[in-house]
C-alpha positions as CSV (number, residue, x, y, z in Angstrom):
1,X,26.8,-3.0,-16.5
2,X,23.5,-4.6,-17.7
3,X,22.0,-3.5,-20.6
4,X,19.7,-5.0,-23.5
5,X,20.3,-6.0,-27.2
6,X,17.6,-4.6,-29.2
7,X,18.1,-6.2,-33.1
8,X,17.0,-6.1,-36.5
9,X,17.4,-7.8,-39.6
10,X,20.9,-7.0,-40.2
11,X,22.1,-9.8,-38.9
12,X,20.1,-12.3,-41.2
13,X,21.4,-10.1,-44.1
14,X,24.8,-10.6,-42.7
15,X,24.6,-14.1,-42.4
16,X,23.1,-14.5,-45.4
17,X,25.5,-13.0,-47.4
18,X,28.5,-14.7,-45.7
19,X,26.3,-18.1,-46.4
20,X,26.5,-17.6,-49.9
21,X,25.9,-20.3,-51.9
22,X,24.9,-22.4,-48.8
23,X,22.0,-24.0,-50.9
24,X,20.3,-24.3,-47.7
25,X,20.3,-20.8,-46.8
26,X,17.4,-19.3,-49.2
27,X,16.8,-15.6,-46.8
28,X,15.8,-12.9,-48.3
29,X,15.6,-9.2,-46.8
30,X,12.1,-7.8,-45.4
31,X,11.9,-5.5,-48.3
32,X,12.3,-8.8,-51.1
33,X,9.7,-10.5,-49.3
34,X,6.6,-7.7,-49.7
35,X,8.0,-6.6,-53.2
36,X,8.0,-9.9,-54.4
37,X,4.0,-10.1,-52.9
38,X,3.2,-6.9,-54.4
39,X,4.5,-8.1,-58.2
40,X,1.9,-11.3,-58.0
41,X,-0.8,-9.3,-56.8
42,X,-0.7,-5.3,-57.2
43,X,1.8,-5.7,-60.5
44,X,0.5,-8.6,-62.1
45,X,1.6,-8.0,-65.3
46,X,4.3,-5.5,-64.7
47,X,7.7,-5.3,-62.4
48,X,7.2,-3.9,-59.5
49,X,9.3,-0.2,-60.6
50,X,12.1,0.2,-57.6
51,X,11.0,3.8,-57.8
52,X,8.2,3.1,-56.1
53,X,10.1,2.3,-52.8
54,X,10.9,6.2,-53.0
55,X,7.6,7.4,-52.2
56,X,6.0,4.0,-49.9
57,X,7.2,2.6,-46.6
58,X,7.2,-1.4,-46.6
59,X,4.6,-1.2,-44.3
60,X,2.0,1.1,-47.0
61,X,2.9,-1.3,-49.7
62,X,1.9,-4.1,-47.4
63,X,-1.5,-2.1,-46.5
64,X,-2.2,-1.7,-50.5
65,X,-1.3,-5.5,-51.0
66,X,-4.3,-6.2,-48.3
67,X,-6.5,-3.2,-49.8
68,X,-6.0,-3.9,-53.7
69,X,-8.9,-5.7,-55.5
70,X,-6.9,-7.3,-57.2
71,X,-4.8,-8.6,-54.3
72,X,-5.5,-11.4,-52.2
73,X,-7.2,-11.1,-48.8
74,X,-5.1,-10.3,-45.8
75,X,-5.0,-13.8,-44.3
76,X,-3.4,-15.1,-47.9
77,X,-1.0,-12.0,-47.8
78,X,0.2,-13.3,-44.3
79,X,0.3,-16.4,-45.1
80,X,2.8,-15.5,-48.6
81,X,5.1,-13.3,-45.9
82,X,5.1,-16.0,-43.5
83,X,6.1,-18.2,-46.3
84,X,8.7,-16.5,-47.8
85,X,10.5,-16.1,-44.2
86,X,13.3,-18.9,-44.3
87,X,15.8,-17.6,-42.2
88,X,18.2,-20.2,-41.4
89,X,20.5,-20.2,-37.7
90,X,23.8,-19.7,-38.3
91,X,26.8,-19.8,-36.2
92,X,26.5,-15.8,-36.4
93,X,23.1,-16.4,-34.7
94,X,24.4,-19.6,-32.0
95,X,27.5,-16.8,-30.8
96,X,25.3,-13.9,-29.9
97,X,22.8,-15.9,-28.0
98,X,25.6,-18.4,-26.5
99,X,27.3,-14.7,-25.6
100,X,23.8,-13.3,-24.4
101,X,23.1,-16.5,-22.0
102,X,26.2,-16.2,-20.4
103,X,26.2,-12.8,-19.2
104,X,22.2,-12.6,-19.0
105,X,21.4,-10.6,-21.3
106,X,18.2,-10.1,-22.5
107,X,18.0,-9.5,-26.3
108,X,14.6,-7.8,-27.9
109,X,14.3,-8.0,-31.8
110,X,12.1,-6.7,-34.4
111,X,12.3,-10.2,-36.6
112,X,9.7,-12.3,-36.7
113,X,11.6,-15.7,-37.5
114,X,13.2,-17.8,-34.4
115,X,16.9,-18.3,-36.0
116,X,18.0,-17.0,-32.0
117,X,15.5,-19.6,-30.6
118,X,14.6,-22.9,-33.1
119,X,16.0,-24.8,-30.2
120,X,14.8,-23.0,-27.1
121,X,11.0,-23.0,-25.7
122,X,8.1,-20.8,-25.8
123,X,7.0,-19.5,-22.4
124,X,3.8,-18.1,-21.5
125,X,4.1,-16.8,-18.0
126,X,1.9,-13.4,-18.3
127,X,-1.4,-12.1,-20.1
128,X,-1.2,-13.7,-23.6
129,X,-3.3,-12.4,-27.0
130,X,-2.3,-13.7,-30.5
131,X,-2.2,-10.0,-31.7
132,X,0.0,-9.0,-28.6
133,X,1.9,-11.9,-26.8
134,X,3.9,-9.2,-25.4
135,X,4.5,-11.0,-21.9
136,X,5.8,-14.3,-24.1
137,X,9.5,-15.4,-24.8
138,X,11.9,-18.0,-26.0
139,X,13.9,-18.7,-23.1
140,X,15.6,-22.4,-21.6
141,X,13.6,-21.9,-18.7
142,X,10.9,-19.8,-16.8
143,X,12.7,-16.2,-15.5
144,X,11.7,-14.2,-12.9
145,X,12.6,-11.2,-13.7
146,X,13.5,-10.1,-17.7
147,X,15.9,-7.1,-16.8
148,X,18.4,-9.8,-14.9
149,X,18.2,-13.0,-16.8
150,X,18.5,-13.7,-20.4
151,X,15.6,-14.1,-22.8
152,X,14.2,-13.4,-26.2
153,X,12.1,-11.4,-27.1
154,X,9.8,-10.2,-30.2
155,X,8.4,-6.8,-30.1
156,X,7.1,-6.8,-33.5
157,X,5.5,-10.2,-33.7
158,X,6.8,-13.9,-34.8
159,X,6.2,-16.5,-37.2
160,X,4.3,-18.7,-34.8
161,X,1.2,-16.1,-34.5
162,X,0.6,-14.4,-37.9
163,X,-1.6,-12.0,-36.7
164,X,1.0,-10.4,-34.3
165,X,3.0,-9.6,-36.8
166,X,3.3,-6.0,-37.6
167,X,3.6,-5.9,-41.7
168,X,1.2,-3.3,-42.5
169,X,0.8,0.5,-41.6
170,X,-2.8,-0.3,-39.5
171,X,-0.8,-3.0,-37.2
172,X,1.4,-0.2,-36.2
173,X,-1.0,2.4,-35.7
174,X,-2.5,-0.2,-33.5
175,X,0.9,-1.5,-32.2
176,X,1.2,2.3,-31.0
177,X,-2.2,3.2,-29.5
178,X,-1.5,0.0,-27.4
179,X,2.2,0.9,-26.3
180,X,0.4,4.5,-25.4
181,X,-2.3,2.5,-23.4
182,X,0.1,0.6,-21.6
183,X,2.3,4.6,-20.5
184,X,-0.7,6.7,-20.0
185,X,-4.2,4.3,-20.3
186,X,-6.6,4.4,-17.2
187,X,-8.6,1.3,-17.9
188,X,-6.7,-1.9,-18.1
189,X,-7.9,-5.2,-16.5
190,X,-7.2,-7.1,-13.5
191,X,-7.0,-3.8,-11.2
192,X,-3.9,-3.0,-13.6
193,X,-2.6,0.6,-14.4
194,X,-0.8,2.5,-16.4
195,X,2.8,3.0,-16.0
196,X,2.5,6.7,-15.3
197,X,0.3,6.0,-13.2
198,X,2.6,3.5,-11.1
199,X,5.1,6.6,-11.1
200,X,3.2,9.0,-9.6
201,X,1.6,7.2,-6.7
202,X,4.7,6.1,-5.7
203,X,6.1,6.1,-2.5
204,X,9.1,7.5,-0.8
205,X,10.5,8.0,-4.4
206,X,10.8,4.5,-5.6
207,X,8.5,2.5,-7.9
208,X,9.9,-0.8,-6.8
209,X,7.2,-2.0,-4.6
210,X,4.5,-0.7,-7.0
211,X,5.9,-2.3,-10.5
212,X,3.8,-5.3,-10.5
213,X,0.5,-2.9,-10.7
214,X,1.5,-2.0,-14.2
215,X,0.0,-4.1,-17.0
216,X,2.9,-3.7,-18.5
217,X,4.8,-5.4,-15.3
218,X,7.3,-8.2,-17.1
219,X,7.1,-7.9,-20.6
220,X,9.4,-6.6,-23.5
221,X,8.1,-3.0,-22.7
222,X,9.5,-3.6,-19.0
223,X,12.9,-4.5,-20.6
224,X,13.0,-1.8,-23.3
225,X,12.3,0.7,-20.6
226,X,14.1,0.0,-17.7
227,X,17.3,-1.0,-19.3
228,X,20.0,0.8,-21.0
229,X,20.1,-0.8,-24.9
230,X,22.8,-1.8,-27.5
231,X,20.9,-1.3,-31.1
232,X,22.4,-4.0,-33.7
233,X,21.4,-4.1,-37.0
234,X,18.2,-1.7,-37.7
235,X,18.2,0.6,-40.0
236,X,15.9,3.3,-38.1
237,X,15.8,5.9,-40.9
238,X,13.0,8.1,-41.4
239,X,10.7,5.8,-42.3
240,X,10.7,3.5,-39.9
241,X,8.1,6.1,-37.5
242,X,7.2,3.5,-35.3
243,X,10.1,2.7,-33.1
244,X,11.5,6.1,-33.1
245,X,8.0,7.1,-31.8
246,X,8.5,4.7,-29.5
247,X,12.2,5.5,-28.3
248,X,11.3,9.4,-27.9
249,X,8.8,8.2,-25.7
250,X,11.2,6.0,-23.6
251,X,13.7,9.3,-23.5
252,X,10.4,11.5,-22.2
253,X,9.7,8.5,-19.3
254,X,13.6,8.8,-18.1
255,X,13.8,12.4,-18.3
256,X,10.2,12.3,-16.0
257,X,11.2,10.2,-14.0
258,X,14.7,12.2,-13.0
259,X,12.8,15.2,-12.8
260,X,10.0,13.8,-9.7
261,X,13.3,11.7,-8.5
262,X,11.8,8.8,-8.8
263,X,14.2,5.3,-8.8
264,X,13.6,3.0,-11.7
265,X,15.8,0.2,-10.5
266,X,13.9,-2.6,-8.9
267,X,17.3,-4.4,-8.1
268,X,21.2,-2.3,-6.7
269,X,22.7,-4.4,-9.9
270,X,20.9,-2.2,-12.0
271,X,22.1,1.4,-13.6
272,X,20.6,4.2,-12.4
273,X,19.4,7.3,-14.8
274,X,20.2,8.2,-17.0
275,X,21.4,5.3,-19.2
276,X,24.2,5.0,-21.3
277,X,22.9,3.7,-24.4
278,X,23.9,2.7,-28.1
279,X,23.3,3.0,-32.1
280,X,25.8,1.1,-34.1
281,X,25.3,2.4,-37.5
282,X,26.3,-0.3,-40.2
283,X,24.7,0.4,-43.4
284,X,28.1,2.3,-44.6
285,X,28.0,1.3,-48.4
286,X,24.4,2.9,-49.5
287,X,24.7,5.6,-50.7
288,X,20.9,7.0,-49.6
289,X,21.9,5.6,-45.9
290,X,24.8,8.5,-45.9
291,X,22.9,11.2,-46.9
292,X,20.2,10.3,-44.2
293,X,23.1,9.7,-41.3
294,X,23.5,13.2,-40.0
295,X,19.9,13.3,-39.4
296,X,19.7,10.3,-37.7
297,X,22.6,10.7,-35.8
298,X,21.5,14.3,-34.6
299,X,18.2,12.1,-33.6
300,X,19.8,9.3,-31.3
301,X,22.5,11.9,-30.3
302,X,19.7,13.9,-28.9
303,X,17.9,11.1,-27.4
304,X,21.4,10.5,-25.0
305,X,22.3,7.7,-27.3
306,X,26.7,7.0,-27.9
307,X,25.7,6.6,-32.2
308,X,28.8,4.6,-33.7
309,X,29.9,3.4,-37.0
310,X,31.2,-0.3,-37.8
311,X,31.6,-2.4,-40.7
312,X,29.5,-5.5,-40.2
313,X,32.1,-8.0,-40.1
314,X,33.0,-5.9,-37.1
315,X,29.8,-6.5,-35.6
316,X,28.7,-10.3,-36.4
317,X,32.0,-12.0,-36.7
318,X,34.4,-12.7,-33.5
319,X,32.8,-13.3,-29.9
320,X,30.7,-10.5,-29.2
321,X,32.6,-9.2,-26.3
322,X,33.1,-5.7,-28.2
323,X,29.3,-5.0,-26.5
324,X,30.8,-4.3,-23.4
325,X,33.8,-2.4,-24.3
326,X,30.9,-0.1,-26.1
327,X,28.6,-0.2,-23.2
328,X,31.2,1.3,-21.0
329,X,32.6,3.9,-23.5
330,X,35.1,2.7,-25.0
């Protein structure tokens, strides 16, 4: 079955961790790297108090840093993140894209740093914005089609264009407003449309010959859609508003779409609605992750997702193979 790896920063931590006192392995999580931006520039004098975290997403912290007069401007705050991001590729990293390539799989992440691609190109084939280079991936060599071959992916932004990185709370807001541009927008150019739009002028109860008209034709968007996903190593609690938005949307687009009768598909090889998708839940040891879990296992539950619960070294370590045993219910 084909499907698509959608992965956070879990597996940096993981590798991380196993490093250990690898002196060339200096990562630090998401959270680290703001906190640490916020004490030389919000908390000057003071520690930045780890109560704080209780009552701000990463992402408002990051919009104060920016805001703060005595902060620094928002370029110099991107440029601190950006230099605090060493995230080194580990065998951990080499497996799951060795394991993605061979079965062409296409793997979207919400990282910014390339330890899945330092080696492999940057492509350009689509519409291309340093805020949004949402038609751009690493990948060996052009594809033609990103729900049957294997690339990467970054939904949130990379390294290699600062400003596409979304770090604070208005990049999202923005980040959203696009994605709901790109389902439901009317005026897009180039004589593109709306994916809705695609849907219901449809023919004969297929969107196949019509995908291309949609702006969001061959992007991540087109993968994160249109293919059933395995989530590794994000945390998704409550918090995290943005991509939960963005996967209740995806579950109203399938459940429309089965409801006119209208085929996704645009090839036989790929599965029909509706999808059989996946949450591994990882984060077993804090203790604030348990007490969140039935909520956010009633949310993917209700969203049609399988919600499972590994240890990490269940996950990262071994030859990744487990995905498909997962995929297909086991």
């Amino acid at each position: 079955m084909r499907y698509a790896i959608l992965l956070g920063n879990g597996i940096n931590n993981y590798a991380h961790r196993r490093q250990g006192a690898n002196k060339n392995s200096s990562s630090v999580s998401w959270e680290e790297i703001v906190t640490n931006i916020a004490n030389k520039s919000i908390y000057k004098k003071n520690r930045l108090p780890n109560s704080l975290l209780n009552g701000l997403t990463l992402i408002e912290l990051f919009e104060l840093i920016t805001l703060s007069s005595n902060g620094k401007d928002e370029n110099q705050a991107r440029d601190d993140f950006l230099n605090q991001i060493k995230f080194s590729t580990t065998e951990i990293h080499t497996s799951l894209v060795d394991f993605a390539k061979k079965n062409q799989i296409p793997i979207l992440t919400t990282n910014f740093d390339t330890t899945l691609c330092d080696k492999g190109p940057h492509k350009f084939p689509g519409p291309f914005t340093h805020f949004y280079p949402w038609h751009s991936y690493y990948a060996s060599q052009e594809i033609t089609d990103p729900l049957l071959e294997h690339a990467i992916w970054h939904i949130h932004g990379m390294k290699k264009y600062k400003n596409s990185m979304k770090l604070k709370l208005s990049d999202y807001v923005n980040f959203l407003s696009r994605i709901k541009e790109y389902l439901n927008g009317k005026k897009h150019p180039g004589g593109k449309v709306s994916l809705y739009s695609v849907i219901n002028d449809s023919k004969n109860n297929s969107i196949d010959p019509e995908m291309e008209r949609w702006v969001g034709a061959r992007s991540w968007l087109d993968v994160f859609l249109h293919l059933p996903l395995v989530i590794i190593g994000l945390g998704l609690n409550f918090r995290e508003f943005g991509l939960r938005w963005l996967l209740i949307q995806r579950y109203k687009y399938h459940l429309y779409c089965q409801k006119i009768k209208i085929k996704i598909p645009r090839a036989k090889s790929l599965p029909k609605l509706p999808f059989t998708d996946v949450y591994i839940e990882t984060n077993l040891e804090n203790s604030m992750a348990t007490m969140e879990e039935t909520g956010k296992k009633l949310f993917f539950e209700t969203l049609n997702f399988r919600y499972y619960r590994r240890k990490p070294a269940e996950i990262y370590e071994g030859n990744w193979e487990w995905i498909h045993d997962l995929i297909g219910g086991k």
